[in-house]
C-alpha positions in Angstrom: 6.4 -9.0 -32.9 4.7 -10.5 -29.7 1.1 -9.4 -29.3 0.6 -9.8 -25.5 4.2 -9.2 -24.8 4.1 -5.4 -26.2 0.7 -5.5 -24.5 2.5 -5.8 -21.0 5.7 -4.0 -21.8 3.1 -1.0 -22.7 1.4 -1.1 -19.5 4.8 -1.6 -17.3 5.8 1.6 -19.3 2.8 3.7 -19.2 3.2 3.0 -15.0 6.8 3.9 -15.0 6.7 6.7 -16.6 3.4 8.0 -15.5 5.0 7.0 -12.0 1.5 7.0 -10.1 1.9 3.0 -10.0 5.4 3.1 -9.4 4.8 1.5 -5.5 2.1 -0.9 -4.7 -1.2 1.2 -3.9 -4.2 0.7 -1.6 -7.4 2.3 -1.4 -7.4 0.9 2.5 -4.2 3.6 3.2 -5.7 4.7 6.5 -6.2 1.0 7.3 -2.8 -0.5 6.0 -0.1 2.6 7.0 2.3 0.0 8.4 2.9 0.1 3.8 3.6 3.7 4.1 5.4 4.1 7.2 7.5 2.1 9.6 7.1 4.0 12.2 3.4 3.3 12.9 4.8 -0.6 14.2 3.1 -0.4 17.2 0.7 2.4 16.4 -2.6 0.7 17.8 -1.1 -0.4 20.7 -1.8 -3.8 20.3 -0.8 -6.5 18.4 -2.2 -6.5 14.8 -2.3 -9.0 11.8 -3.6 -7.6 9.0 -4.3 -9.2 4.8 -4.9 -7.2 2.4 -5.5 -7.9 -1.6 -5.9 -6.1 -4.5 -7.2 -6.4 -7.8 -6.9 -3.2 -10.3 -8.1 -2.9 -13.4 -10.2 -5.6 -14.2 -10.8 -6.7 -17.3 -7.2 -5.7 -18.5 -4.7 -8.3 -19.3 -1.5 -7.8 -16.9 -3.1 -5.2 -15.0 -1.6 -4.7 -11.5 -2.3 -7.4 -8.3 -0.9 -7.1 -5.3 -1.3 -9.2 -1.7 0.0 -8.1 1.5 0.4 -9.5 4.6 1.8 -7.6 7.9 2.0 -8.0 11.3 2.8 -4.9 14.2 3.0 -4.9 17.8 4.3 -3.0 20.6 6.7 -4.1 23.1 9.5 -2.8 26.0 6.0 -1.2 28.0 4.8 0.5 25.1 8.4 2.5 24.3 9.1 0.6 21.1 7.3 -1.0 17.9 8.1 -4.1 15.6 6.8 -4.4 12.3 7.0 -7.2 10.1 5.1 -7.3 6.4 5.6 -9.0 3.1 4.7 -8.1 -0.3 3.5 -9.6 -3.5 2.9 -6.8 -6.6 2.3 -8.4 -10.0 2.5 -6.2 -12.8 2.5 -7.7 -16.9 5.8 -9.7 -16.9 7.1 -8.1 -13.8 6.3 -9.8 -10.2 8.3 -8.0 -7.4 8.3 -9.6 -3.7 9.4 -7.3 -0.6 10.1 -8.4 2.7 10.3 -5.9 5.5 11.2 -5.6 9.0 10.3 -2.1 11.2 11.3 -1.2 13.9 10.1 2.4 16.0 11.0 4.1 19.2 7.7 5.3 20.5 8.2 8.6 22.9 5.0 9.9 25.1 4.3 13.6 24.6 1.4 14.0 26.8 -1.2 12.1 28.4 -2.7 11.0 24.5 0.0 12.2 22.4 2.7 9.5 21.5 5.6 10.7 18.2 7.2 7.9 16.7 10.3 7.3 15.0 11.0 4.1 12.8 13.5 2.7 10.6 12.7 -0.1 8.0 14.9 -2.6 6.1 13.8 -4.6 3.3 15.0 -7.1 0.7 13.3 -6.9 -2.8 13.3 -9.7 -5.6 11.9 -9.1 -8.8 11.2 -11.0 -11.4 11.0 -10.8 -15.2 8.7 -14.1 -16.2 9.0 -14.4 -19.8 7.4 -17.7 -20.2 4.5 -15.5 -20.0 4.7 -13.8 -22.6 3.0 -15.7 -26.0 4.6 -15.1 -29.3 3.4 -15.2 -32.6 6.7 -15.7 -34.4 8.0 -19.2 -33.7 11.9 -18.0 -34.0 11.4 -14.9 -31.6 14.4 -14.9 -29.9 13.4 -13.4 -26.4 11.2 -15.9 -25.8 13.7 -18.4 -25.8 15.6 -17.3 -22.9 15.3 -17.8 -19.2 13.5 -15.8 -16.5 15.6 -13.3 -14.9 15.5 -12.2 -11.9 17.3 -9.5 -9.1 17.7 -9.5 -5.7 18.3 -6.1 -3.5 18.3 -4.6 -0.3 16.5 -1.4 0.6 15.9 1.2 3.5 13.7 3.4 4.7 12.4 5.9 7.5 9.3 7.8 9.1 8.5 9.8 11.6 4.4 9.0 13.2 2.5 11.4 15.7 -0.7 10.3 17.4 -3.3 11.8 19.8 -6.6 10.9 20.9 -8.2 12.0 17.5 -5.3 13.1 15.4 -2.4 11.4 13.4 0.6 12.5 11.0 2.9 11.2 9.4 6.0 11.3 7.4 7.9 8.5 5.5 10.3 7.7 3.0 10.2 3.5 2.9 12.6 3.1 0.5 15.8 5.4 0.2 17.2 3.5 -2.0 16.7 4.0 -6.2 17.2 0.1 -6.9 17.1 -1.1 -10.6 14.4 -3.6 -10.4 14.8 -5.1 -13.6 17.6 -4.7 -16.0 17.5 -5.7 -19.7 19.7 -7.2 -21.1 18.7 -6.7 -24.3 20.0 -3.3 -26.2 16.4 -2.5 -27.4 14.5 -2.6 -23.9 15.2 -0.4 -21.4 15.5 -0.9 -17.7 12.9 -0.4 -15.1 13.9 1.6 -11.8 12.4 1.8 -8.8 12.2 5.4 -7.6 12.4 7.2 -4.4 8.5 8.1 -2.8 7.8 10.8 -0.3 4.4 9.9 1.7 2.8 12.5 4.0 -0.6 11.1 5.2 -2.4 12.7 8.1 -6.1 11.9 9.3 -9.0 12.7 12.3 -11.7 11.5 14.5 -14.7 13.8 14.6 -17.9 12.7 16.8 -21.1 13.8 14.7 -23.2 12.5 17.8 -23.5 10.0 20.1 -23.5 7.1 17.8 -21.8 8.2 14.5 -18.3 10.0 13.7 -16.9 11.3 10.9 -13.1 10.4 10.1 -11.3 12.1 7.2 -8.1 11.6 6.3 -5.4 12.6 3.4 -2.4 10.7 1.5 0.1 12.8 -1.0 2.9 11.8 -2.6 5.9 12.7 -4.0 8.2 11.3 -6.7 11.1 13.6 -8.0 10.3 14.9 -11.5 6.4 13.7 -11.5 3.1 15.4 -10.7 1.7 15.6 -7.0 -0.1 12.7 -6.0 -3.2 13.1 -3.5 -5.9 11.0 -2.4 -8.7 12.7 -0.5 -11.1 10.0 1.8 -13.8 10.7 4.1 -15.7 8.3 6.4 -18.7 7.8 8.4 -18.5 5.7 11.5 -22.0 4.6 12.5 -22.0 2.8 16.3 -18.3 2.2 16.4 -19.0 -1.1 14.1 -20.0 -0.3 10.3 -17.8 2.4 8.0 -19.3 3.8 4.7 -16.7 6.1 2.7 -15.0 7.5 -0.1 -12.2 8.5 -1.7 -11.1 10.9 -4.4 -7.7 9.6 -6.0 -7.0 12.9 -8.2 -7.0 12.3 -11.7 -7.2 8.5 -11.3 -10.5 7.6 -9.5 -13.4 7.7 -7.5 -13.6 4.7 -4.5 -16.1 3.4 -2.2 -15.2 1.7 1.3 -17.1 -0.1 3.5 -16.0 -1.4 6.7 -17.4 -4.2 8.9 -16.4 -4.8 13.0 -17.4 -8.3 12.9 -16.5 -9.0 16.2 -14.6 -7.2 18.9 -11.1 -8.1 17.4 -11.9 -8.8 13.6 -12.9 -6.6 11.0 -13.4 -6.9 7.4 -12.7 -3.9 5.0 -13.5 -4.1 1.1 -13.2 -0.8 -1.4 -14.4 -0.1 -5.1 -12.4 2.2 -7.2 -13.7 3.5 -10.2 -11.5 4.7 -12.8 -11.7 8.4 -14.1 -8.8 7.7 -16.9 -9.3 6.6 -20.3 -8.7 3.3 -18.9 -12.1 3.0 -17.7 -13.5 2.4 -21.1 -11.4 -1.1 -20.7 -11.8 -1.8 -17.3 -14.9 -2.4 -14.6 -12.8 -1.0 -11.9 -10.5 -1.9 -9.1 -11.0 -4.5 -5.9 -10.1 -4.6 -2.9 -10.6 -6.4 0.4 -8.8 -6.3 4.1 -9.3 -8.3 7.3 -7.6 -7.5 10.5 -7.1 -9.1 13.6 -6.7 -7.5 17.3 -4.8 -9.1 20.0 -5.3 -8.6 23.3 -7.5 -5.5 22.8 -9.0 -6.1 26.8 -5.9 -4.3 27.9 -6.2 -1.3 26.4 -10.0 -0.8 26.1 -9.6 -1.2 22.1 -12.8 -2.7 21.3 -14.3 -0.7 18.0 -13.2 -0.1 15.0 -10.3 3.2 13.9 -7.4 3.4 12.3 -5.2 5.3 14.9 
């Protein structure tokens, strides 16, 4: 038997089959939508370079980490988006990489109102690092093979609406059902990666002159599995500091802060705290974002949102 590799194979398994963790999460989703849906390339109608990391379940050995690093601008006088991100998700044994390119034809509905269409392609490598795994049986005969690995294409679409203080959103970023990791080994079973449905949809409220309130919603949908909500409210105080929350149901209770540190930067970090039995072996989840506006003079972009 192999003490810390059951340890990982039970945590990849309770995530499969549980299927909340089945695609990278963030607790920055109104921040980092460019994830969710392809057709928000473009969507702050500016250029954008955003990093974001992630940390969950401290404390747990092979708990999930995942870095991302995207980059969205408009172009063609505002008609069209590009979107270009890549993705690192560690989980136990299992690292997956994804590297996608967007694309989304921006129409103009009204004076403030712009719908979006996008299409995504991606290419996603995963990869089964057994010299991770420790045994305690010196003829254990997994151990002695090689890392595998798989390479596969995948596709996806969405559909983004936008006015002055109102988005929605609808995206399916990857239609494909790709096998990320197949064993080939009779008594392990493969892992799958399985079609998500996101609908996410958010406002700008002002409270006064000097603070708003912005709430906004994420569900999602895997065939077969539970409903999947998170529920996140901010206050915007002088267009410069956020203090929020969100409830992820069943899973967690987070706290976001968010810092304009200068017109084109800003800083986000989040806390999520778990509401699972896992809580009793973890401290909780990190989290930290910074973004970066281009050329925000142009369009009078000079405080923080996320629409």
């Amino acid at each position: 038997m192999l003490k810390t590799y059951f340890s990982f194979i039970l945590l990849i398994f309770v995530c499969t089959f549980v299927r909340a963790q089945e695609a990278p999460m963030y607790s920055h989703f109104l921040f980092n939508k460019l994830a969710y849906n392809p057709a928000f390339a473009g969507g702050k109608d500016v250029a954008v370079v955003q990093a974001l990391y992630r940390q969950q379940w401290q404390n747990i050995v092979g708990a999930p980490r995942t870095a991302n690093v995207n980059f969205h601008t408009p172009f063609a006088q505002q008609k069209c988006g590009l979107g270009m991100m890549v993705t690192q998700d560690q989980l136990g044994l299992l690292s997956n990489t994804y590297a996608d390119l967007m694309y989304a034809y921006r129409l103009k509905t009204s004076e403030t109102g712009v719908l979006s269409v996008g299409l995504q392609a991606r290419i996603e490598y995963a990869r089964f690092n057994w010299n991770k795994a420790k045994s305690i049986s010196p003829t254990d005969n997994i151990l002695q093979n090689e890392n595998e690995n798989l390479t596969k294409p995948n596709f996806g679409v969405g559909a983004y609406y936008k006015d002055k203080n109102f988005f929605f959103g609808f995206s399916v970023p990857q239609l494909l059902e790709s096998t990320l990791y197949r064993s080939s080994y009779e008594d392990l079973p493969s892992l799958h990666r399985f079609r998500t449905y996101y609908l996410m949809t958010g406002a700008e409220l002002a409270l006064s002159p000097t603070v708003d309130f912005m709430p906004g919603v994420l569900v999602s949908y895997i065939a077969n599995a539970p409903l999947q909500a998170e529920i996140n409210a901010n206050l915007v105080f002088s267009k410069t500091i956020l203090v929020g929350a969100s409830y992820r149901v069943g899973s967690s209770v987070d706290g976001l802060v968010g810092i304009q540190l200068t017109k084109q930067l800003m800083l986000g970090l989040a806390y999520d705290y778990s509401i699972t039995k896992l809580r009793k072996e973890n401290i909780g989840s990190f989290e930290a974002m910074l973004e970066y506006q281009f050329d925000y003079n142009r369009t009078g972009v000079n405080h923080l949102r996320y629409f």
